[in-house]
Backbone as JSON, one array per atom type, in Angstrom:
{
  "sequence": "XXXXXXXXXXXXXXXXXXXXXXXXXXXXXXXXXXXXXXXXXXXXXXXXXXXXXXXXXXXXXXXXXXXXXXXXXXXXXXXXXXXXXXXXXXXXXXXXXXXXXXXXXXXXXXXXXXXXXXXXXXXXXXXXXXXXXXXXXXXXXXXXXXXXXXXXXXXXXXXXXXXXXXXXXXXXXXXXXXXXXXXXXXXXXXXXXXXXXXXXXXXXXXXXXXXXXXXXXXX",
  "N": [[110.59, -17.22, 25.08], [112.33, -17.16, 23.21], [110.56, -15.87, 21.05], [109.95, -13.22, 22.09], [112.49, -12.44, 21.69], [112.8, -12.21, 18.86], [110.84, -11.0, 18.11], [112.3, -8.0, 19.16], [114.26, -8.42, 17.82], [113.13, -7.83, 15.22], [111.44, -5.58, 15.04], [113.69, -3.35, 16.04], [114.95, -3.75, 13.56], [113.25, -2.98, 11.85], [113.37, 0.02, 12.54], [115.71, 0.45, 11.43], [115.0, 0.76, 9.33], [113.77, 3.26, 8.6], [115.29, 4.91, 9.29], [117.56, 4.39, 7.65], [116.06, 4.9, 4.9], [115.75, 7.23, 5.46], [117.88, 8.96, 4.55], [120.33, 10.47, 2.48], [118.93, 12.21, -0.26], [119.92, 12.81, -2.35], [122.62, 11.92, -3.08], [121.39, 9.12, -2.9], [119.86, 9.53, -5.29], [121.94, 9.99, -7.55], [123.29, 7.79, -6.97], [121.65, 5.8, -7.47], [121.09, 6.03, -10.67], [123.08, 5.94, -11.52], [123.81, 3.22, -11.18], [121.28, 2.11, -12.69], [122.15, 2.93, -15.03], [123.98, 1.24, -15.66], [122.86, -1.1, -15.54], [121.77, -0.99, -18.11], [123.5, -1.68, -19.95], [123.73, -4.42, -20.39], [123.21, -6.77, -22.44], [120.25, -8.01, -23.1], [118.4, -8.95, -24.72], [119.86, -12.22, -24.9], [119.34, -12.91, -22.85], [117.13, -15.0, -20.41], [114.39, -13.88, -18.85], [113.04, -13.7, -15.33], [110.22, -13.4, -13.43], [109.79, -13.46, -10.15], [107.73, -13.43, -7.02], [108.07, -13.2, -3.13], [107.49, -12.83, -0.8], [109.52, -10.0, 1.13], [111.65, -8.18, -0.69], [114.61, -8.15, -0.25], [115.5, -10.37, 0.9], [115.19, -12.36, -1.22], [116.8, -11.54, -3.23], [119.67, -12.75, -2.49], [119.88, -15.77, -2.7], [119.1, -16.42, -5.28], [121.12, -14.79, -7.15], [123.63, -15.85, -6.0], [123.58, -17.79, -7.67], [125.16, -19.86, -10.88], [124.72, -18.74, -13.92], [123.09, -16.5, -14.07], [122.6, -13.72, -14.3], [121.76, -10.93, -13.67], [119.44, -9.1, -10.8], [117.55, -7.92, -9.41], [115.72, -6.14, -7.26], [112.24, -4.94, -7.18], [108.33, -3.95, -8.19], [105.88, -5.74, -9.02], [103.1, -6.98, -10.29], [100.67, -5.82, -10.15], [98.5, -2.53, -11.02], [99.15, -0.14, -10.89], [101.24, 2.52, -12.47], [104.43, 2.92, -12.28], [105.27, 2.87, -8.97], [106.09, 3.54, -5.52], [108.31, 2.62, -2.57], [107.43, 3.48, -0.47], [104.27, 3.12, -1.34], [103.98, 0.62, -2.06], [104.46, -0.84, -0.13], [102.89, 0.36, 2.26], [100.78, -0.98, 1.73], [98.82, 0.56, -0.55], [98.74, -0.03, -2.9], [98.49, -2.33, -5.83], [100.26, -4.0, -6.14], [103.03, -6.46, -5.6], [106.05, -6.86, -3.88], [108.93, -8.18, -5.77], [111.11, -10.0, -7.55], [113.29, -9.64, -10.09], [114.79, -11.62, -12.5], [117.29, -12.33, -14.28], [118.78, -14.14, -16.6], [120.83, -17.18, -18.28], [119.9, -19.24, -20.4], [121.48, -21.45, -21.34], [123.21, -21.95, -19.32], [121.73, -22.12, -16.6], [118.28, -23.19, -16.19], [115.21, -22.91, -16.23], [113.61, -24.2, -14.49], [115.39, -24.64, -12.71], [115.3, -22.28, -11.38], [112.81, -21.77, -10.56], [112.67, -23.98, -8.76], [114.8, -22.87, -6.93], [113.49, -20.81, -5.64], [111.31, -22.0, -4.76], [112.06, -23.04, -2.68], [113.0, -21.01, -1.21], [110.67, -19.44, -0.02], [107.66, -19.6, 2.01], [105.06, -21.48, 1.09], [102.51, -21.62, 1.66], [101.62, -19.48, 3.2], [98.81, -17.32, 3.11], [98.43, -14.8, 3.83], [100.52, -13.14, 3.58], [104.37, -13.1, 3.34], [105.65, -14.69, 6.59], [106.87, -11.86, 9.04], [105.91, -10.17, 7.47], [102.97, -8.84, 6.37], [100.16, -8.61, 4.07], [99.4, -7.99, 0.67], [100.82, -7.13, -0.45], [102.71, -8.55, -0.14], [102.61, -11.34, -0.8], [103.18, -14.06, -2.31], [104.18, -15.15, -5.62], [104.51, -16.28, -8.94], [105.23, -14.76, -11.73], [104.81, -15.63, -15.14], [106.27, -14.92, -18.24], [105.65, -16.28, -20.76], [103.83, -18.58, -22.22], [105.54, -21.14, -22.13], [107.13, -21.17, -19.79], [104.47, -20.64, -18.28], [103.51, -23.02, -18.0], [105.64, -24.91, -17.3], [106.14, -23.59, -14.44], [103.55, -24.55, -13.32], [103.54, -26.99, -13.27], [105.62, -27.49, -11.49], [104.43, -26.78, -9.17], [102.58, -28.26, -8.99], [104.15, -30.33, -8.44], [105.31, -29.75, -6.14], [102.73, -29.54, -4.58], [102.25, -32.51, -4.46], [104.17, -33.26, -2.68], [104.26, -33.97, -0.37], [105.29, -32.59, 1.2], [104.04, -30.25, 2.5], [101.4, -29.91, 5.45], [99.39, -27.96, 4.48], [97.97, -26.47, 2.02], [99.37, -25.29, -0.88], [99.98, -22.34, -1.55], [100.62, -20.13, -3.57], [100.33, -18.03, -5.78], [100.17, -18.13, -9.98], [100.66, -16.13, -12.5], [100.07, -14.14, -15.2], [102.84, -11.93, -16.48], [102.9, -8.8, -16.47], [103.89, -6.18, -15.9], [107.03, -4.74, -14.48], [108.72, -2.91, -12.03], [111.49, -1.5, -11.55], [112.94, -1.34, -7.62], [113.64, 1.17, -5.72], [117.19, 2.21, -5.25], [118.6, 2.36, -2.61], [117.56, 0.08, -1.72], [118.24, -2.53, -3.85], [120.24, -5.17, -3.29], [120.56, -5.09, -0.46], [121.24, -6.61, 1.01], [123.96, -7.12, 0.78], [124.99, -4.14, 1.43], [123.96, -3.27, 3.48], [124.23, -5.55, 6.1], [124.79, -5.95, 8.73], [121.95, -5.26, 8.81], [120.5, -6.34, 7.75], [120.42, -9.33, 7.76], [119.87, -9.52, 10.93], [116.73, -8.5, 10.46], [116.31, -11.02, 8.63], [116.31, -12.83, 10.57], [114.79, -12.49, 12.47], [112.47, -11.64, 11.23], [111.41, -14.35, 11.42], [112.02, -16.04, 9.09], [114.31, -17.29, 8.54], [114.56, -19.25, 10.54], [112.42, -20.67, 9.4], [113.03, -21.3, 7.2], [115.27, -23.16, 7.68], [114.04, -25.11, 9.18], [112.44, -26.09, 7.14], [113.55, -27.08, 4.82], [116.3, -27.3, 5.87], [119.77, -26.55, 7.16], [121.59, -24.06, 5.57]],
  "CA": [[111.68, -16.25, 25.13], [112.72, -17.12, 21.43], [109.44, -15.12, 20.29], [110.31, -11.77, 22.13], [113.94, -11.72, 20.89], [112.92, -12.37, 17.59], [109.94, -9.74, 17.85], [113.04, -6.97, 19.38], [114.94, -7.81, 16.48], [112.78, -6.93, 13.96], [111.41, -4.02, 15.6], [114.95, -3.14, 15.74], [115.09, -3.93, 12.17], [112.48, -1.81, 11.45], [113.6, 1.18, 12.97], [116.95, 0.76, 11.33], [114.96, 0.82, 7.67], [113.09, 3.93, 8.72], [116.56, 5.39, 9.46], [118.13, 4.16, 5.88], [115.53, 5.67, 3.84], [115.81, 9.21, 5.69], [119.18, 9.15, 3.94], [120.76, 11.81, 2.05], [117.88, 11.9, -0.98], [120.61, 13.55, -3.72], [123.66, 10.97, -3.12], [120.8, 8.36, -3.44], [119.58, 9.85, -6.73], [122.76, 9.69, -8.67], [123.58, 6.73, -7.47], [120.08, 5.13, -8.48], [121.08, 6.4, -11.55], [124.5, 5.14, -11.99], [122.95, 1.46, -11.2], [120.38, 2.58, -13.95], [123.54, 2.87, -16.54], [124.95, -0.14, -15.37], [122.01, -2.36, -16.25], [121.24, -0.64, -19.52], [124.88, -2.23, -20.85], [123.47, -5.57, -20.2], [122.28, -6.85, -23.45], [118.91, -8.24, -22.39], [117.93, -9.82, -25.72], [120.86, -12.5, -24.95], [119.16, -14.01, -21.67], [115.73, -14.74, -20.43], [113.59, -13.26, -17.4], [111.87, -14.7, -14.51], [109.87, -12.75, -12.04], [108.69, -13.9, -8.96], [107.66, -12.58, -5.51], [108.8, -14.14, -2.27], [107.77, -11.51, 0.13], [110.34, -8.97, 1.13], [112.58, -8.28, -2.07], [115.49, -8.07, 0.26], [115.55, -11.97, 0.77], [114.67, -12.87, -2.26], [118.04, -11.35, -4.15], [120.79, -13.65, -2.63], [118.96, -16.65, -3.4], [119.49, -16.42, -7.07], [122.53, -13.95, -7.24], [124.68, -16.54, -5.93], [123.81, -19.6, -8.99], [125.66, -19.66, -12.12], [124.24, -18.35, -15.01], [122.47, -15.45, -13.41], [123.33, -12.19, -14.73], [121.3, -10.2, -12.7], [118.98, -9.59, -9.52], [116.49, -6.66, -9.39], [114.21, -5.66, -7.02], [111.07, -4.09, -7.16], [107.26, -4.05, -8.15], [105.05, -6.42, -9.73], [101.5, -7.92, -10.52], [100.05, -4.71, -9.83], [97.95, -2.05, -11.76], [99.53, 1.52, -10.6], [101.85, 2.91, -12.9], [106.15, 3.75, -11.08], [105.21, 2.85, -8.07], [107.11, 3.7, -4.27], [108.41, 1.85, -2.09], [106.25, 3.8, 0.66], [102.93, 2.89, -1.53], [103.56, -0.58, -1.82], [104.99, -1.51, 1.42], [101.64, 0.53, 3.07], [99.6, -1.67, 0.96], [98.4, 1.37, -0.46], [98.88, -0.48, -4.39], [98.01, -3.9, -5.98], [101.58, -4.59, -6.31], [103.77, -7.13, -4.33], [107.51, -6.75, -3.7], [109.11, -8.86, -6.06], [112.77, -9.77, -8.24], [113.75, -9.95, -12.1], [115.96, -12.65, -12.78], [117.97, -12.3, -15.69], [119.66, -15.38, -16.88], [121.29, -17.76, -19.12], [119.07, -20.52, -20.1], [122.48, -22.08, -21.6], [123.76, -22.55, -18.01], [121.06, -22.47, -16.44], [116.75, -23.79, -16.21], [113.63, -22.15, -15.91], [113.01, -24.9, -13.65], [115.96, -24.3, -11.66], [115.27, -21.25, -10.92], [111.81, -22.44, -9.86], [113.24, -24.84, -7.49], [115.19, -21.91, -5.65], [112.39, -19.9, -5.31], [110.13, -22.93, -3.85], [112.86, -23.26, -0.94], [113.18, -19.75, -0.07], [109.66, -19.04, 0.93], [106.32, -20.43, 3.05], [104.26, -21.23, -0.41], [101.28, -22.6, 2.13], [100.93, -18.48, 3.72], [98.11, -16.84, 2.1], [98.35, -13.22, 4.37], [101.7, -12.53, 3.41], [105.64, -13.93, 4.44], [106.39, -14.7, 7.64], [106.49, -11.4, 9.73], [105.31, -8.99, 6.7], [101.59, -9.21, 6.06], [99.43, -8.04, 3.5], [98.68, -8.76, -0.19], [102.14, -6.53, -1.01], [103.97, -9.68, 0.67], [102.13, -12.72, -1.0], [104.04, -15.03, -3.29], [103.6, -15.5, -6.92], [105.4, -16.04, -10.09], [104.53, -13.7, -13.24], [105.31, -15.9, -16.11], [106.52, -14.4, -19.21], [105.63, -16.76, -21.74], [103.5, -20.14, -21.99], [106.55, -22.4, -21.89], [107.01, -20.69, -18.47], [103.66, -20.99, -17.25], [103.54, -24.75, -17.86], [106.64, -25.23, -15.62], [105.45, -23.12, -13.06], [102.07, -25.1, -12.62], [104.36, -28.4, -13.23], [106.66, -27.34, -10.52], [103.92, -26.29, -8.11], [101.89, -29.8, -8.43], [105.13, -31.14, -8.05], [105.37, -29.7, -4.81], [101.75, -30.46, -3.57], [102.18, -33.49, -4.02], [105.14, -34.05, -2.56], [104.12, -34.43, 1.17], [106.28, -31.47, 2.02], [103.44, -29.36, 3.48], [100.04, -30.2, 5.2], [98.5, -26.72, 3.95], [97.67, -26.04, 0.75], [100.12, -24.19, -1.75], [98.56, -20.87, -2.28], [101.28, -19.21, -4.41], [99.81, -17.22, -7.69], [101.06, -18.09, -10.9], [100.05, -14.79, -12.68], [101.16, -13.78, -16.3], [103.26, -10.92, -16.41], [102.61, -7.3, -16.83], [105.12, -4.89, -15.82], [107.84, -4.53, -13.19], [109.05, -1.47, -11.84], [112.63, -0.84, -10.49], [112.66, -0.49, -7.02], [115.04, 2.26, -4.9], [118.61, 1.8, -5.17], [118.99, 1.39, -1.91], [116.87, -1.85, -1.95], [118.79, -3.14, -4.63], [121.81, -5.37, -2.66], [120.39, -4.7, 0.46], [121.77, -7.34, 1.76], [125.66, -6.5, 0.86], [124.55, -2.56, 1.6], [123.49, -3.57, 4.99], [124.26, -6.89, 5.99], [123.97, -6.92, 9.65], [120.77, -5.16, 9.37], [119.89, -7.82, 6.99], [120.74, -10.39, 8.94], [118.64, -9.63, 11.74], [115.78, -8.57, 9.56], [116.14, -12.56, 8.06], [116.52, -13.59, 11.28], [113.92, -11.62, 12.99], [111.18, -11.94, 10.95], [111.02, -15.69, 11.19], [112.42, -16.74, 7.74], [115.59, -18.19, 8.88], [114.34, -20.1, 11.49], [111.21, -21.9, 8.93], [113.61, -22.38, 5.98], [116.04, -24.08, 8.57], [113.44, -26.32, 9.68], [111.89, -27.04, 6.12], [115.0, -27.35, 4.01], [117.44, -27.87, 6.73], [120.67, -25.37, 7.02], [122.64, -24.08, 4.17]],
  "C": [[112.22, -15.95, 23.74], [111.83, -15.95, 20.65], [109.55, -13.52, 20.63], [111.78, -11.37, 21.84], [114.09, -12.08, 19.74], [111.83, -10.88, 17.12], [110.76, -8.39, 17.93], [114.14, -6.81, 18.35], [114.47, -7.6, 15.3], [111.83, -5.7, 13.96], [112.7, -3.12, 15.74], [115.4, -2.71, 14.15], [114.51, -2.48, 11.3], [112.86, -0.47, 11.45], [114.85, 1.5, 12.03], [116.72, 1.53, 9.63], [114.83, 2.13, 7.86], [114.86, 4.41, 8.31], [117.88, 5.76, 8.04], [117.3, 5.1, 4.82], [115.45, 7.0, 4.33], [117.06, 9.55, 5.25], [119.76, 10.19, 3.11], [120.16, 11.48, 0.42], [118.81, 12.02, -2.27], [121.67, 12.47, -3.83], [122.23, 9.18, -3.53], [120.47, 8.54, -4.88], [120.69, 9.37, -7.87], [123.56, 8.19, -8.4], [122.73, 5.28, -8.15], [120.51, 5.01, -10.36], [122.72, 5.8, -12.59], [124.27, 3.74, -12.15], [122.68, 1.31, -12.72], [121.27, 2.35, -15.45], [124.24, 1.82, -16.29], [124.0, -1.12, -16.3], [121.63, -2.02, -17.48], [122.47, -0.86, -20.46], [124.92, -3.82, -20.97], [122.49, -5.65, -21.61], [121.01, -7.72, -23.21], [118.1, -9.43, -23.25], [118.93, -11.28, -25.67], [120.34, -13.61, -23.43], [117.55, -13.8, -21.64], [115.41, -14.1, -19.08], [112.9, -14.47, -16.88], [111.71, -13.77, -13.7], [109.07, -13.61, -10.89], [108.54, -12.99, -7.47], [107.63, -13.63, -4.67], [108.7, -13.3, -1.16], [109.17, -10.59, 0.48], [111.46, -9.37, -0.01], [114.3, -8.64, -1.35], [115.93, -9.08, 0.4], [115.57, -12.72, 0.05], [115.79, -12.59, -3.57], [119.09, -12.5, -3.68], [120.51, -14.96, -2.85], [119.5, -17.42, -4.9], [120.81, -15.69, -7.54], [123.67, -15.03, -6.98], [124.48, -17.85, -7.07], [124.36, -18.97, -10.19], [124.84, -19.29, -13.04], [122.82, -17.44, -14.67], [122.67, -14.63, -13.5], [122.94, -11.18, -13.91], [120.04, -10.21, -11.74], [118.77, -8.08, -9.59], [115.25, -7.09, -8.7], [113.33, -4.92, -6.95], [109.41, -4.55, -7.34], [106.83, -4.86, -8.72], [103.76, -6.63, -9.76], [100.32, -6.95, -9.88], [99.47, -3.56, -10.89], [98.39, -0.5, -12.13], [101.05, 1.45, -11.36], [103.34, 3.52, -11.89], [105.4, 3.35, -9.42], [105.86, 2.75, -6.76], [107.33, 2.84, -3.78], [107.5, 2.05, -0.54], [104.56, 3.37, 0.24], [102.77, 1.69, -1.26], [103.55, -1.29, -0.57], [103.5, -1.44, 2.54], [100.72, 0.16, 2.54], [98.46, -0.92, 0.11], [98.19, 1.16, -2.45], [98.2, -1.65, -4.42], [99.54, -4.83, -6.61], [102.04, -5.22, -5.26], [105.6, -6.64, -4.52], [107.86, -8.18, -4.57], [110.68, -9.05, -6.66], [112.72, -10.3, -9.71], [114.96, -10.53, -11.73], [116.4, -12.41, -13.84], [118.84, -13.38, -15.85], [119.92, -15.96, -18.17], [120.88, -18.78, -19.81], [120.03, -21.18, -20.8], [123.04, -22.73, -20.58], [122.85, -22.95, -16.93], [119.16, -22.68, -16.58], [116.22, -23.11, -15.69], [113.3, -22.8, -14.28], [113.95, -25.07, -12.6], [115.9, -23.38, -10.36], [113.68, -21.35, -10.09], [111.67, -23.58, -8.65], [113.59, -23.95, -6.19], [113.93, -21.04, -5.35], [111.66, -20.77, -4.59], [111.04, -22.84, -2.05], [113.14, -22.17, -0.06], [111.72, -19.13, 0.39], [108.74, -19.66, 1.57], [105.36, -20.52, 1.55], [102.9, -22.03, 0.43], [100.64, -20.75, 2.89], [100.21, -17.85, 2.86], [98.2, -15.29, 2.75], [100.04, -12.32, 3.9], [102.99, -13.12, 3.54], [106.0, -13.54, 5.66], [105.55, -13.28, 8.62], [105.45, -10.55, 8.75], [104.03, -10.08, 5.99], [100.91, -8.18, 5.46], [99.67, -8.68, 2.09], [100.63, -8.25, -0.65], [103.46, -7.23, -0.7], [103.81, -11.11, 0.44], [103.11, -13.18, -2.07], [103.04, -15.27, -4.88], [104.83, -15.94, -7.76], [104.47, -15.66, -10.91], [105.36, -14.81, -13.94], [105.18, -15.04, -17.35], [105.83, -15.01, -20.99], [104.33, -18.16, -21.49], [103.99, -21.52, -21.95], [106.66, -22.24, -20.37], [105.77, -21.28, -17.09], [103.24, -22.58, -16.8], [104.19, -25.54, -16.88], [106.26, -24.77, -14.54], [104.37, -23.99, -12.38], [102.48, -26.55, -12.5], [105.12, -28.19, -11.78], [105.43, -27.12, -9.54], [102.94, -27.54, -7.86], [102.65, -30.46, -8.36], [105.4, -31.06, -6.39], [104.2, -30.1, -4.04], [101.47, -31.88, -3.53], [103.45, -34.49, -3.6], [105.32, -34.49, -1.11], [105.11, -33.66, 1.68], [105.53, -30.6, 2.86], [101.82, -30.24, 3.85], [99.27, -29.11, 5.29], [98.45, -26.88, 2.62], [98.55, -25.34, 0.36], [99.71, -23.0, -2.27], [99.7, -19.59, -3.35], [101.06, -19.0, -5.54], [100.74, -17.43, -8.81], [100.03, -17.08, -11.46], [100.92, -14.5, -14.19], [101.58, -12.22, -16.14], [103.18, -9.58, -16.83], [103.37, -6.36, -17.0], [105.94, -4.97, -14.47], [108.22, -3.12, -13.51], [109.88, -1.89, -10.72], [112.5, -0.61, -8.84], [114.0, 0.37, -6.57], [116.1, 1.88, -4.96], [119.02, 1.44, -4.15], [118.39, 0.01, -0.88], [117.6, -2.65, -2.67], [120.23, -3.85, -3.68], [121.78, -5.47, -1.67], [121.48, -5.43, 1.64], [123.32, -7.5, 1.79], [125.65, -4.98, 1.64], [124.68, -2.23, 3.06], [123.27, -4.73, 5.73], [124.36, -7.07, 7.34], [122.49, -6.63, 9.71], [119.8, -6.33, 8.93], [119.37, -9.02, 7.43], [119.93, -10.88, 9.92], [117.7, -9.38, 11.45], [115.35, -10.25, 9.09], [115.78, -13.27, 9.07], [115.25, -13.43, 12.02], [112.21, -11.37, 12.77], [110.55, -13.82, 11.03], [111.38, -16.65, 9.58], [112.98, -17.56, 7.76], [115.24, -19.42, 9.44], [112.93, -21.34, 10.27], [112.16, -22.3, 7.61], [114.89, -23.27, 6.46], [115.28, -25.14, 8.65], [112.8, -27.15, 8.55], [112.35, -27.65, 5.62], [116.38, -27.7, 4.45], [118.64, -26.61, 6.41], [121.5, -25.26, 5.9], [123.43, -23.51, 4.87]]
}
């Protein structure tokens, strides 16, 4: 019974996105754009980056948005070859990009390897088709490292986890050096303040909630 009122709420879910992005295309624009001037007052040289993917970007912002020394929380494209890319290309697997988030942070307050911690607990790092309900390559897990101090931790942190008797699958999450991100839609960005019951049941709906309850126990 659990499995068809988890399947009606994210069919539900679904319908509600469809619904969001038929939105009024011009009030989206300028406010894309206002965002756009927001983050370009952020001095950039002043903190470091981390990208990773965690299937749907939407899940993958409050996460990190809520720890100290976190300046900002962007989602969009990554580890992919196609130049600007939609949120209709990637989503229909129709790219070699995944849905992913730019971290911007403080490495004064906080660790590379912090931030590598939260990211291990918010997704399935043993699915190789995708997270949870969303499947395809545009939904697999990685981290893009930036640097080779980066990638060291990453591959430290990820044989930290296989051998920590937390899963009996294999860890199949890509460490991948970084290429390019690309912005996505404004109203992706937040989603989860924006639209927070659809959120909600989206989290809930796809099965997320319910496996990082049972791995990590409830926050």
């Amino acid at each position: 019974m659990k499995k068809v009122i988890y399947v009606l709420l994210f069919l539900s879910s679904m319908a509600l996105t469809i619904w969001v992005m038929s939105g009024n295309n011009n009030a989206e624009s300028k406010a894309e754009t206002k965002e756009k001037e927001k983050m370009m007052t952020i001095d950039r040289d002043k903190y470091s980056v981390a990208t990773v993917a965690g299937g749907c970007f939407w899940c993958m912002e409050p996460p990190f948005e809520r720890l100290d020394g976190v300046v900002s929380v962007v989602s969009g494209y990554s580890g992919g070859t196609e130049v600007n890319p939609t949120y209709e290309q990637v989503a229909g697997g129709r790219t070699s990009h995944t849905e992913s988030v730019e971290i911007l942070f403080d490495p004064k307050v906080i660790s590379y390897d912090k931030i590598l911690e939260v990211f291990w607990m918010n997704i399935d790092p043993t699915q190789v088709d995708g997270q949870f309900a969303d499947r395809g390559k545009q939904y697999r897990t990685a981290i893009f490292y930036h640097n080779e101090e980066q990638k060291a931790q990453a591959e430290a942190s990820k044989k930290k986890l296989e051998e920590s008797g937390k899963f009996d699958k294999p860890v199949v999450t890509e460490i991948k050096a970084f290429t390019a991100f690309y912005r996505a839609e404004n109203y992706h960005q937040d989603y989860y303040l924006k639209n927070s019951m659809h959120y909600k049941m989206y989290r809930k709906g796809s099965g997320r909630e319910g496996y990082l309850e049972r791995t990590w126990g409830k926050k």
